[in-house]
Structures are given as C-alpha cells and as structure tokens.
C-alpha positions in Angstrom: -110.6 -138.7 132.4 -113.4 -136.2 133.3 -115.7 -134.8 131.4 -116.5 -135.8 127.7 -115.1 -132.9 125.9 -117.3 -133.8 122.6 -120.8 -133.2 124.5 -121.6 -129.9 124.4 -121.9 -127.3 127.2 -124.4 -128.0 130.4 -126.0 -125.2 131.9 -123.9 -124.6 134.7 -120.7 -124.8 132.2 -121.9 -121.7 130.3 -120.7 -118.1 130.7 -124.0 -116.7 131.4 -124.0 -119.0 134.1 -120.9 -118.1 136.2 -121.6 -114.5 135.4 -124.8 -114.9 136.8 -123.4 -117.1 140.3 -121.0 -114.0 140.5 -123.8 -111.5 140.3 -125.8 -113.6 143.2 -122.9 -114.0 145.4 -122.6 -110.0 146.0 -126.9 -109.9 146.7 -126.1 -110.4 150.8 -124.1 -106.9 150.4 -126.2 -104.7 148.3 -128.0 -103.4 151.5 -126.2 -102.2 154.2 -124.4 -99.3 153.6 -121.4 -100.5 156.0 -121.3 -104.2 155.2 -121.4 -105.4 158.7 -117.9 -107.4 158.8 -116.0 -107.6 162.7 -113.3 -105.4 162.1 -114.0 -103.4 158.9 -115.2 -100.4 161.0 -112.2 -100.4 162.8 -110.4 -100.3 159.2 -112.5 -97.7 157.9 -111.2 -95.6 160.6 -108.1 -96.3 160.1 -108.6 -95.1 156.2 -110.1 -91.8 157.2 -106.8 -91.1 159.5 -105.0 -91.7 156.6 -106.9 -89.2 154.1 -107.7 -86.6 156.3 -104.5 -86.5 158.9 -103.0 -84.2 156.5 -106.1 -81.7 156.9 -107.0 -82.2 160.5 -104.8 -81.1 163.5 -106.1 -83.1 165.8 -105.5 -86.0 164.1 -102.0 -86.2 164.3 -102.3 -85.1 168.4 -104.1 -88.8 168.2 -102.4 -90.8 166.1 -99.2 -91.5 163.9 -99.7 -92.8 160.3 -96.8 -93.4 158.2 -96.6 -95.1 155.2 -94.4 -97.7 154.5 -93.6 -101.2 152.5 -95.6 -103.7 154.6 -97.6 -106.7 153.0 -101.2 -105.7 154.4 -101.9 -102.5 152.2 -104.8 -104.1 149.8 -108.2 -101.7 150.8 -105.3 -99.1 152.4 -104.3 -98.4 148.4 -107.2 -98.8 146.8 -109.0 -96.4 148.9 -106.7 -93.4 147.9 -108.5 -93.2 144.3 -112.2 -94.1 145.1 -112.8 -91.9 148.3 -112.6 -88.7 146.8 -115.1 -90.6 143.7 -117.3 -92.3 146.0 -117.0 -91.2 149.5 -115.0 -93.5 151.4 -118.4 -95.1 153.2 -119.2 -96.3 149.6 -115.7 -96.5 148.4 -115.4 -99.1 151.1 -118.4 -101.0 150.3 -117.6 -101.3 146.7 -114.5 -103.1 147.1 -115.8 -105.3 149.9 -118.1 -106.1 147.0 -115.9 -107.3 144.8 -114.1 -110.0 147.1 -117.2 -112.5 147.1 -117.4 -111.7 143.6 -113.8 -112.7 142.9 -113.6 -115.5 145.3 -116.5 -117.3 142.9 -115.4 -116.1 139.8 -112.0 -117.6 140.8 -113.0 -120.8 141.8 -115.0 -121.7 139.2 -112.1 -120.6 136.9 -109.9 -122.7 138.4 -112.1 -125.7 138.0 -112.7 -124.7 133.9 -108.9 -124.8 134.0 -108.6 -128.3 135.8 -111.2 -130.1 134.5 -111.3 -128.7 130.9 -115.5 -127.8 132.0 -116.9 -126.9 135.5 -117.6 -129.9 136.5 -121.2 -129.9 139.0 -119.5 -130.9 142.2 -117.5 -127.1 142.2 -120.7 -125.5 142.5 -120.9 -126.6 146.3 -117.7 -124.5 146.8 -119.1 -121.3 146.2 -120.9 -120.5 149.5 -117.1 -120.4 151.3 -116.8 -117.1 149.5 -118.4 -115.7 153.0 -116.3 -118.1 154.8 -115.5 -116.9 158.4 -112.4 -115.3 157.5 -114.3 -112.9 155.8 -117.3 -112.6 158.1 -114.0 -111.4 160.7 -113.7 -108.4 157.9 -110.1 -109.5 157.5 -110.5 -107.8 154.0 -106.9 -107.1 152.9 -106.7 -111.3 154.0 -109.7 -111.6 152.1 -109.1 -109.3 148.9 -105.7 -111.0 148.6 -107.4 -114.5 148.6 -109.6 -113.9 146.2 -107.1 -112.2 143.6 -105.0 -115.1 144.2 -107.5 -117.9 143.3 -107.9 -115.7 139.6 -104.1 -115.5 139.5 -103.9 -119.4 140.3 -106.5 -120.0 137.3 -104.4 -117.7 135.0 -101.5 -119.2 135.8 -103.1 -122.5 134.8 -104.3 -121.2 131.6 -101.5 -119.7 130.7 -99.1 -123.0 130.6 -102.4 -125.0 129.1 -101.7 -122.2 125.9 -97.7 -122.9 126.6 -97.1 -119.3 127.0 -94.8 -120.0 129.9 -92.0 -117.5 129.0 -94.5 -114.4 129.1 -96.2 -116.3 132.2 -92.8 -115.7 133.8 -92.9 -112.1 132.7 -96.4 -110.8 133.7 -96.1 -113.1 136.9 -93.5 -111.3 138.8 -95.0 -107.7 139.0 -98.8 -109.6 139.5 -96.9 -111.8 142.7 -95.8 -108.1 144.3 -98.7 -106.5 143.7 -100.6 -109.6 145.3 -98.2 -109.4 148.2 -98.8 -105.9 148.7 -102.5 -106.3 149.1 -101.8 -109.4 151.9 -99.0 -111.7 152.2 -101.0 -114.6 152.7 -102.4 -114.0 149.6 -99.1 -114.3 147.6 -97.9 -117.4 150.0 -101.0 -119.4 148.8 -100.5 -118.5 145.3 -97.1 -119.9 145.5 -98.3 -123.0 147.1 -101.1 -123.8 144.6 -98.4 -122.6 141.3 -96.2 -125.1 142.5 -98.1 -128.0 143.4 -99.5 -127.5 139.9 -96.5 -127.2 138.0 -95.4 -130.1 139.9 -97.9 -132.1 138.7 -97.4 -130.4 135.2 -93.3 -131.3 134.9 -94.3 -135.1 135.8 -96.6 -135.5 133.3 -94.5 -134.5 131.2 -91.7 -136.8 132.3 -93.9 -139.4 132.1 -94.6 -138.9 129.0 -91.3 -138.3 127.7 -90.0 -141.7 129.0 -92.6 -143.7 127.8 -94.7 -144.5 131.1 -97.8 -142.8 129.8 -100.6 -145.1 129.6 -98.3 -147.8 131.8 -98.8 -148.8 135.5 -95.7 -147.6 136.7 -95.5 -147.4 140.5 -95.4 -144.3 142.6 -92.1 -145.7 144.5 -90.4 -146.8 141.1 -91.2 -143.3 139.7 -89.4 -141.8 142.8 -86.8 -144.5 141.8 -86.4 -143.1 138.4 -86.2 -139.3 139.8 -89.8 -138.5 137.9 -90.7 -137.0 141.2 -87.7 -135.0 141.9 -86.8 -133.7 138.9 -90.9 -132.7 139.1 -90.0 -130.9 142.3 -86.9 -129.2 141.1 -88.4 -128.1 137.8 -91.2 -126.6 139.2 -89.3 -124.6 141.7 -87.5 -123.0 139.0 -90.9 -122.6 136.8 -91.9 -120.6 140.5 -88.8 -118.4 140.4 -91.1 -115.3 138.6 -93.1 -115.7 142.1 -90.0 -115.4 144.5 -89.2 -111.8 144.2 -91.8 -110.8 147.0 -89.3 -112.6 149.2 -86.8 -109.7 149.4 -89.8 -107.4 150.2 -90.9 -109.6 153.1 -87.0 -109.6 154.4 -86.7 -105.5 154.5 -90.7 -105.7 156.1 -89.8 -108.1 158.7 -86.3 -106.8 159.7 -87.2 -103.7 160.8 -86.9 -101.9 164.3 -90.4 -100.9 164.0 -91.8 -104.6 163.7 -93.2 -105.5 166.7 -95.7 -109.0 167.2 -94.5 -112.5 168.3 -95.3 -116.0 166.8 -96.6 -118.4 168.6 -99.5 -121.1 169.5 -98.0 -123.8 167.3 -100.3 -126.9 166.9 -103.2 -126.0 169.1 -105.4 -128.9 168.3 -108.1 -128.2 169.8 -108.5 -124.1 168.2 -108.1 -126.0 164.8 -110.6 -128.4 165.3 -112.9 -125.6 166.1 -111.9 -123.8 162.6 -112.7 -127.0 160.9 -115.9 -126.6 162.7 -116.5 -122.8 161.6 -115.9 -122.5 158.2 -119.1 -121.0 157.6 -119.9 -119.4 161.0 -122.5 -116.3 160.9 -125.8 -116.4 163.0 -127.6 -119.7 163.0 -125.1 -122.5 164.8 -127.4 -125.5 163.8 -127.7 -124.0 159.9 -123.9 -123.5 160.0 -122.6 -126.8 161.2 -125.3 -128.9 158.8 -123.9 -126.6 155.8 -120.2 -127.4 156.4 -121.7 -131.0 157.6 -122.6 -131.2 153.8 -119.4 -129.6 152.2 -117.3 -132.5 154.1 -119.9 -135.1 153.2 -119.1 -134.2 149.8 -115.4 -134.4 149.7 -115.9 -138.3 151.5 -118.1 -139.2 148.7 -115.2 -138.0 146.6 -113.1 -140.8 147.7 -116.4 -143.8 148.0 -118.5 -142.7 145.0 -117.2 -145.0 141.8 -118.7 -141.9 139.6 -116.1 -139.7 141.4 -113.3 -138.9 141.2 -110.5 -136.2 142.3 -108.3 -133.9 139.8 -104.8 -135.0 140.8 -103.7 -131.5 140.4 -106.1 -130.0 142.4 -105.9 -132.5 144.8 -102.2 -132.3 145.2 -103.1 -128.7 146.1 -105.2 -129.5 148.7 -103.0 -131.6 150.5 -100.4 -128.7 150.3 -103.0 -126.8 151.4 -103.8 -128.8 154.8 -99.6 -129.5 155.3 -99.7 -125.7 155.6 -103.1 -125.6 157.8 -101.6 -128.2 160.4 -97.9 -126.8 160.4 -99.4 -123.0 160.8 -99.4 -121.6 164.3 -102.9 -119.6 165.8 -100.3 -116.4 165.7 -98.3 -115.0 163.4 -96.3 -111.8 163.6 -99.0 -111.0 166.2 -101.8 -111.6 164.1 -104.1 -113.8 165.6 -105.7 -116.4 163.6 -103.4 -117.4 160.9 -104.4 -121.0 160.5 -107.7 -120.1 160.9 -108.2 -118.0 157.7 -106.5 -120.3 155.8 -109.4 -123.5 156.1 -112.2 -122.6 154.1 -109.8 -122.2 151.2 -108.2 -125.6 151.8 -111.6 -126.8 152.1 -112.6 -125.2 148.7 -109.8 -126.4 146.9 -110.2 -130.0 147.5 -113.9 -129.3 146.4 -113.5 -128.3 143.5 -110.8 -131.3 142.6 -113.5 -133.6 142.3 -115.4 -134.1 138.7 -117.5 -137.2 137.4 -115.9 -139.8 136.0 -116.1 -140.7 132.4 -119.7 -142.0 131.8 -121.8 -140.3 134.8 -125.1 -139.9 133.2 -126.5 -136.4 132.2 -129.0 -136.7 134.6 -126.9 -137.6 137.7 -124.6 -134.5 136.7 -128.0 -132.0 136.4 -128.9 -133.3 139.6 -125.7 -132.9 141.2 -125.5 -129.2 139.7 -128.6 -128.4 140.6 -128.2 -129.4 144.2 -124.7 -127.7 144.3 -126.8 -124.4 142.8 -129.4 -124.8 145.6 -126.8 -125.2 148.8 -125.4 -122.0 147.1 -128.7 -120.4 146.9 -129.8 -121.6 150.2 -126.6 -119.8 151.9 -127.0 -117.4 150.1 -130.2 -116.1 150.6 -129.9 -116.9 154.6 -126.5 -114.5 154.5 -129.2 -112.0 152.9 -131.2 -111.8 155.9 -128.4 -112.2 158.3 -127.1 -109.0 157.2 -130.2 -106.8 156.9 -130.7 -108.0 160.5 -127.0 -106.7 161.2 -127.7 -103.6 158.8 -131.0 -103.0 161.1 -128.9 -102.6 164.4 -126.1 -100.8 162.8 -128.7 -98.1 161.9 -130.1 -97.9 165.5 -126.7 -97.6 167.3 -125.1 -95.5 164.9 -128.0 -92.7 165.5 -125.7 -92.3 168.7 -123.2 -90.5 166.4 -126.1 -87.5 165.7 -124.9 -86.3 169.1 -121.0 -86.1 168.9 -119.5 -83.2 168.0 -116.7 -83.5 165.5 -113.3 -84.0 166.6 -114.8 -85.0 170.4 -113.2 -87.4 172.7 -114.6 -90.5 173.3 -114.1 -93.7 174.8 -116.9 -96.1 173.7 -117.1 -100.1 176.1 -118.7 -102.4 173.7 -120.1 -105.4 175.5 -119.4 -109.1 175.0 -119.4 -112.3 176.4 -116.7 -114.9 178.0 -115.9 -117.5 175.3 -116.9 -117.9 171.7 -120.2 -117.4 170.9 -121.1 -118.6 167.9 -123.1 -115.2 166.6 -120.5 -112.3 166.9 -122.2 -109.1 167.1 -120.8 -107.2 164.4 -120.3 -104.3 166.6 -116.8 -104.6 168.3 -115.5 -102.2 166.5 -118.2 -99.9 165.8 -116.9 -97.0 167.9 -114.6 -96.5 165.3 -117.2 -95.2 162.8 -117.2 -92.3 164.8 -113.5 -91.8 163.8 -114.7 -91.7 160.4 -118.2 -90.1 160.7 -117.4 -87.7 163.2 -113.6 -87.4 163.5 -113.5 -88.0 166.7 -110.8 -89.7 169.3 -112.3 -93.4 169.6 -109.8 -96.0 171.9 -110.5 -99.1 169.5 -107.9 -98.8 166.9 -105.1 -101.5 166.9 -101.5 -100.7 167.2 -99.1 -102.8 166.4 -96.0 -101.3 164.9 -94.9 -103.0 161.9 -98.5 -104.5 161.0 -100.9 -101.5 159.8 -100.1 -97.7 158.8 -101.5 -96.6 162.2 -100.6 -96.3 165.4 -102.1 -94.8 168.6 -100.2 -92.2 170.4 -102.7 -90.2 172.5 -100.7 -90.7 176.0 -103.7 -89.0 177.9 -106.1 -91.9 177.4 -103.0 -94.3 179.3 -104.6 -98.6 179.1 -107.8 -97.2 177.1 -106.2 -95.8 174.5 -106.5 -98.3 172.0 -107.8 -102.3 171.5 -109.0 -104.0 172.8 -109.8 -101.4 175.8 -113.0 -101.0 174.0 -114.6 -104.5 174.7 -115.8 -105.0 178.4 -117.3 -107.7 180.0 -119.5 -108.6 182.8 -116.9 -110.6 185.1 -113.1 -111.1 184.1 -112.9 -113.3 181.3 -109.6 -115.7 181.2 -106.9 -115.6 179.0 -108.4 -112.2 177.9 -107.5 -108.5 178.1 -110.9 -107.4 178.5 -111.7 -105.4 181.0 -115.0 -106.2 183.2 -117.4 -102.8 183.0 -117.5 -102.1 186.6 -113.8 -101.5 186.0 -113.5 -99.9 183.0 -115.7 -97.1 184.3 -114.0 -96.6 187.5 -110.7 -96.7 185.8 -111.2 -94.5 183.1 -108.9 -91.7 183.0 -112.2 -89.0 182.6 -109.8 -86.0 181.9 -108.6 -87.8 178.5 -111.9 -87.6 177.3 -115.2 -85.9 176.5 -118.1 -88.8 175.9 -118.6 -91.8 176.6 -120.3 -94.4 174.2 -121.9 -97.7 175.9 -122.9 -100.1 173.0 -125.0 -103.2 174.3 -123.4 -102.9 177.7 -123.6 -105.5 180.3 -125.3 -104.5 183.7 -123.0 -102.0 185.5 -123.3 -100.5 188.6 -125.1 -97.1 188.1 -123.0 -95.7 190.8 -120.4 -95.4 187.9 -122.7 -92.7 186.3 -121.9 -89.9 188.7 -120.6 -87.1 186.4 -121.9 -88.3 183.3 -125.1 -86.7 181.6 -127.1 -88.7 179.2 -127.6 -87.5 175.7 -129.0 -90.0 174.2 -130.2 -93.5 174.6 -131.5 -96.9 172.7 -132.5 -99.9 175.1 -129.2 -100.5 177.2 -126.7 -98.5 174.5 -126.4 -94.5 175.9 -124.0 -92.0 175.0 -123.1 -89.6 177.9 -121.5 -86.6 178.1 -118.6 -86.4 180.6 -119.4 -83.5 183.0 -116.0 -83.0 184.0 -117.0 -80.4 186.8 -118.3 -83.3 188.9 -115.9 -86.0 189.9 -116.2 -89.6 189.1 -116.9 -92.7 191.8 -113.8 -93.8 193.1 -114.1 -97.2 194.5 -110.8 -99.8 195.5 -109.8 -102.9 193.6 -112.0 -105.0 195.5 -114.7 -103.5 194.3 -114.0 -103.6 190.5 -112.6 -106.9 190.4 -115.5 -109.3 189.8 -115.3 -113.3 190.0 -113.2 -114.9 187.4 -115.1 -117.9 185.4 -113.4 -119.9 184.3 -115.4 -121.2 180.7 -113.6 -122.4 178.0 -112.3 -120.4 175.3 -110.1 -120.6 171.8 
C-alpha cells in the first residue's frame, strides 16, 4: 500500500530536502534578537532570577526561587550551560531556534517511518511548527513537543529494525528526560507509542493466525481477541515509558502545589482553537491557511488516490479522544486543550499518502503545492516578526532610562476579548528584570508550577500577573485591572518607575507626582516623585462601565 518502494527517490523524499525545509523553517527567527513569543519575556526573566539570585541581594528581597523536581524545566536546564557561552539573550534565542527546527524535522521523520518515503501530502504539515501554542511562547510546552515527535519517529524506527529490547532500554531515561522538559510532552509520546504498537501487535496477530491478505471483519477480530491482546501487548511494550509516572506522583502531591483543574468540555473555547491553529497577525490569511489544512484531511477520506496510514491515523484519533476529554485548565495552567490541536491536526496530516498508482506528476504537484503553503507561511511569519522585532526595539529604548536594580511597576495595555493579533508585549516589562535587574510586577506565581515565586509584600495586588495588563473599562471574567484604577491604586511607596506600554487613554490627573523621563507615542516611563503625593479619588471614580463582549 503506499508508495512504490522500487521507484527511486522524488525530490521532496531526499535528505537534502528535509534538511533544507528544516533550515527554512528557523528563517522567521533569525532577526529579532528576542523572538517575539507572548510569554517568553516573562520566562527570560524568570531565567535571569535564577542565575543571578545567587549574586544579587535584591533579588532574593523580590523573589523566592527554589529548585525542585517539577515537569516544566525544559529552557529552565538548558539555560544553565549556554548563558554563560552565549549570553542568556542569545542563549534564549538559540534554543527557541531549534523548536521549529525539531518540530519539522520530526514530522517528516515520522512520515519516512510510516509510509516507508515522505509521502507529498506531509509537506502541508510543516507550517503548524508556528502553530499558536508556540506563537503563546509556551516553549517548555513547545520544546517538549517537538522532542517528542523525534522520539515517536525513533521509536518507530527502532521496532521497524526489531531492536525492541534496547528500545526498552534507551526509552526509559529519554521518557524522563522528556518529562522533565514538559509533561505534556512525555503524555503525547505515550499516546502516539501505544497507538502505534497497537497497530504493530495486531498485525502481527493477524499475521500469525492466518488473516493476512483475508477480509476478516473488525467485530470478528474483536471476537477472536486480535484487538485485545493488541491492547494488552502494547501496554506492556509501553512499560519503558511509565516510569515518569512516579515523578508526576511526588510533583503533584506536594504541599507546595497549588492550581485547580477545571473548564471541562467547553465547546465553544475548543471550537475557537480549531479555528486558531495558526493564529499570528493577518485573521483572513490565518483562517484560509488552516481552511486549506482541513480541506486536505477531507480529501483524505473522498480522494480514490488517497488514502490514510492506519497507524498514523489511529494516532490521530487518540489524539482528538484526548483533545475533547481535556479540560481549558489544568493544574492552573490555562490552555491545556488548546496546545494540544495543531499537533492532532498534524498528525492526521501526515497519515495520508497516495495510493498505489498515483501518477508522478499528480505527486510533484501535490509536493510542490504542499512546499509552496509552507513557503507561503513561511515567509508571511518572516515579516510578521520583523514587524514585532521593529516595535520591540522602540519600547525597549525605555529600559536606557532605568537604573539597575529599580522598582517598577509597568501597565501594559489590552483590549476586552480575543483579538486575533496579540501584541507580543504582555510580558515585556519583564525584560527589564533581565536587562536591568530591576523589580517588574508581571512574573507568574504559582507554587508548584515554575521555580519562581513572587514575594515582594510591599507591591500588595500588583505584585505579580497579571497586575501588569490594564484595560480601558473592566473587562468580564477577567482580573485586569482598568487604568484609571491601577494608577490610583498603586501602592507608590513599593516602587520607583512606572512603565506605560501602549496604554489606553487615562485620566492625566493620575500623573500628579510622576515625572516623565522618557516617551514613544502613548508608551512613557515616569519616575515616581515620591515627595509629591498621588491623586486619590473614591471607587466611583475608578470603576468604569463593565462591557459585557464575549470572551474565551
């Protein structure tokens, strides 16, 4: 079934070719010197804490980091050998590098593994390596997905070669590492291992008993016990996976471990994931690119020339069982189900292959085309990011004018709902942590789910996120803050500057007692005079309208 192993290799089935689609896919990166992901700057102050903490005082007045065993420690590792190599700036930007790069080197390994050749239909894959997940800067999430694809395709590889006793020896150290960098990682690995090694154990069932080559039903194969014995086999073939399940037990049982599950089945937030696979600036562009990717997969199932890798597919439908049955929170992390869609979605694309017979030419058109959406998104996530670069450079000259080790409290602004173009600069107060080592009231801290945690009692409700983000009016179902209120409320004493990036229109009264010191369109950074007293106004007047838009 497949591809005609006696033809020799296309184009896109060559090694020069998926070296070159792995060199392409980093291109959108090369540029900007922070690659301009939603949370990564809040990360990279997080990593700065945690290599300098040791050196600075007034650090540890700020903040508590202590290490521990927790499954979200991928970048948080790496970055202890690069910084002092690279600078942890460029540390940073080398690893967040190497995730595209992974994520297409794995898919199109997986589909070599599969299909026997990369079959042309994979190529349309490839662009979900900047899937939204990643454009989030989730990058432990990310890094973890991305070493798990490769793992997945050696794990394939390695029972193709029937080396499945050292497969269960080089396995269980690979599945702790992988669960060290993310969890989610290791959970999809052991998802895709054993759909596959279902589908492995049957076949060879099958074969054993003489129904290879026979219609044999699905329900008289259940009958039989091909299924079960399938399922039970495989589980056992998995056990070299399993050990990361102690480490999640002593993680998750601790008094430390804060965060609540919850959201199950929320319809209407997945249908919007489906929606935003490949969300970054252009809504129309974005929607007609994941429009195609789901065109594709229906073809799968109406072209005659088509037809889907049962292992693969298998996967996929694992994939989408864990997608549904995933609530929106897990362990207080928001967006679980979300980051797990653009891989279910690039799974069941690269199951497909033509069938026995396609014509070279209908398979050079196909791979070309698939080369050309890849290209295309490529090449628009180019300019999307020197555009985000561009501003990055422009509020960041802000910085110029902090002292080290100041006190600041930065109100980023943003809008009710979900706008489809996030501006990359939520958590750019935090490069100030890292630039400037200075206090900045946008780190996250949750016990239990990252090394850090916020313990700066002076700043009281703006000490960490999301007191950063503000809004024009009160925002439902949100914490934000609208600005009017955070600037009447903040508790001046705690701090020394105060950073205003893309603010929505305040009342200027709100400036007594601050002096400008520098200033780009609406974004300023004041000084705090703390010899002049701030405005102080009654909750009437800082409690704007509530609108009521809709919101994920």
């Amino acid at each position: 079934m497949g591809e005609d192993h006696s033809r020799p290799l296309e184009w896109w089935q060559t090694r020069w070719f998926v070296a070159l689609m792995v060199l392409v896919s980093i291109i959108p990166l090369l540029k900007p010197d922070i690659p301009p992901l939603v949370d990564l700057p809040g990360h990279m102050g997080r990593y700065r804490v945690q290599l300098a903490i040791g050196q600075v005082p007034w650090l540890a007045d700020w903040y508590d980091f202590k290490w521990s065993l927790i499954g979200n420690l991928g970048i948080d590792l790496l970055i202890v050998p690069l910084a002092p190599v690279f600078g942890l700036e460029l540390a940073v930007k080398l690893i967040v590098i190497c995730i595209p790069a992974l994520t297409v080197l794995g898919l199109l390994w997986i589909a070599r593994e599969v299909h026997g050749r990369i079959p042309p239909t994979a190529l349309f894959a490839l662009p979900l390596a900047y899937s939204f997940p990643f454009q989030f800067g989730f990058v432990n999430f990310a890094l973890a997905m991305a070493l798990s694809l490769n793992l997945f395709a050696l794990w394939l590889r390695m029972a193709r070669l029937g080396k499945l006793r050292l497969r269960g020896i080089v396995f269980v150290p690979l599945s702790c590492l992988l669960w060290l960098c993310h969890t989610f990682g290791w959970g999809v690995l052991g998802v895709l291992a054993f759909s596959a090694e279902m589908i492995r154990q049957h076949d060879l069932m099958t074969e054993r008993r003489g129904d290879a080559g026979r219609h044999v039903g699905i329900w008289e194969r259940i009958r039989r016990g091909h299924w079960i014995e399938a399922w039970f086999k495989a589980g056992l073939h998995c056990l070299p996976l399993a050990l990361p399940m102690v480490l999640m037990i002593v993680w998750r049982s601790g008094d430390h471990v804060t965060g609540q599950t919850g959201d199950w089945f929320n319809w209407r937030a997945k249908t919007g994931w489906l929606t935003m696979v490949l969300k970054d600036r252009w809504e129309l562009f974005d929607i007609a690119s994941i429009a195609t990717l789901y065109l594709i997969l229906f073809r799968g199932f109406r072209d005659p020339n088509i037809e889907y890798s049962r292992n693969l597919g298998l996967s996929a439908l694992f994939l989408m069982a864990m997608f549904v049955a995933l609530p929106r929170i897990v362990f207080g992390s928001a967006y679980a189900d979300m980051r797990l869609a653009p891989f279910m979605i690039a799974v069941a694309v690269i199951a497909l292959r033509p069938r026995a017979g396609l014509s070279r030419r209908r398979a050079t058109t196909l791979a070309v085309l698939g080369c050309a959406f890849f290209l295309v998104r490529i090449g628009a996530g180019t300019v999307s990011y020197w555009m985000f670069d561009a501003k990055y450079d422009r509020e960041l000259k802000a910085l110029e004018h902090v002292p080290i080790g100041a006190r600041l409290v930065s109100f980023v602004g943003q809008e009710c709902g979900n706008r489809w173009l996030m501006t990359r600069v939520e958590h750019m107060p935090a490069l100030a942590l890292e630039r400037r080592l200075a206090y900045t009231n946008d780190q996250w801290s949750m016990a239990g789910a990252q090394l850090l945690t916020v313990k700066y009692l002076p700043a009281g409700r703006f000490a960490h996120d999301p007191s950063q983000i503000v809004t024009s009016i009160q925002c439902p179902r949100e914490w934000w803050r609208p600005i009017n209120r955070a600037l009447a409320r903040m508790p001046r004493r705690a701090f020394d500057y105060v950073w205003l990036i893309e603010p929505p229109a305040y009342d200027p009264k709100f400036n007594q007692g601050l002096v400008e010191v520098w200033r780009d369109g609406t974004s300023v950074l004041y000084r705090i005079d703390h010899s002049k007293p701030g405005v102080f106004v009654s909750d009437a007047e800082v409690h704007p309208r509530i609108t009521w838009r809709a919101s994920f």
